[in-house]
Steps between C-alpha positions, in 0.01 A plus 500: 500500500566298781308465836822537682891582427587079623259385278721733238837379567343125530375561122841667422722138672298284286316325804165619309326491228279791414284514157261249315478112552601437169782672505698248688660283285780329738272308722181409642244678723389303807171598545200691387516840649391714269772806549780710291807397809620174524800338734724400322667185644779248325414219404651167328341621121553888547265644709187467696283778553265568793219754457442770764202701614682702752832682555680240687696865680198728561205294475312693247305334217743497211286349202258675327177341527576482910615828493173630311284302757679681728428859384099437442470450917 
């Protein structure tokens, strides 16, 4: 389900976020990538949350619309 076994165990720690925006209840999301993984960073209310295009291990495009742009080419 993953792009690569890091990106995995980085899920598994708790460092990321995978799923739906509005899922994440304990914090914010810093900007307006449009993606299903976030970083997930502490902060001084909970969390903040930074959204990613690509697999900051392997460099592949990790959210969907990206990764469906991707594919067409």
């Amino acid at each position: 389900m993953f792009c690569c076994q890091d990106l995995g165990d980085a899920v598994d720690r708790g460092w990321f976020y995978r799923g739906s925006k509005h899922g994440i209840e304990d914090g914010r999301i810093v900007n307006d990538v449009d993606t299903e993984y976030y970083l997930r960073a502490a902060s001084t209310r909970g969390y903040a949350y930074v959204g990613m295009n690509y697999c900051p291990f392997c460099g592949r495009a990790i959210s969907l619309g990206l990764w469906a742009a991707e594919k067409k080419k």
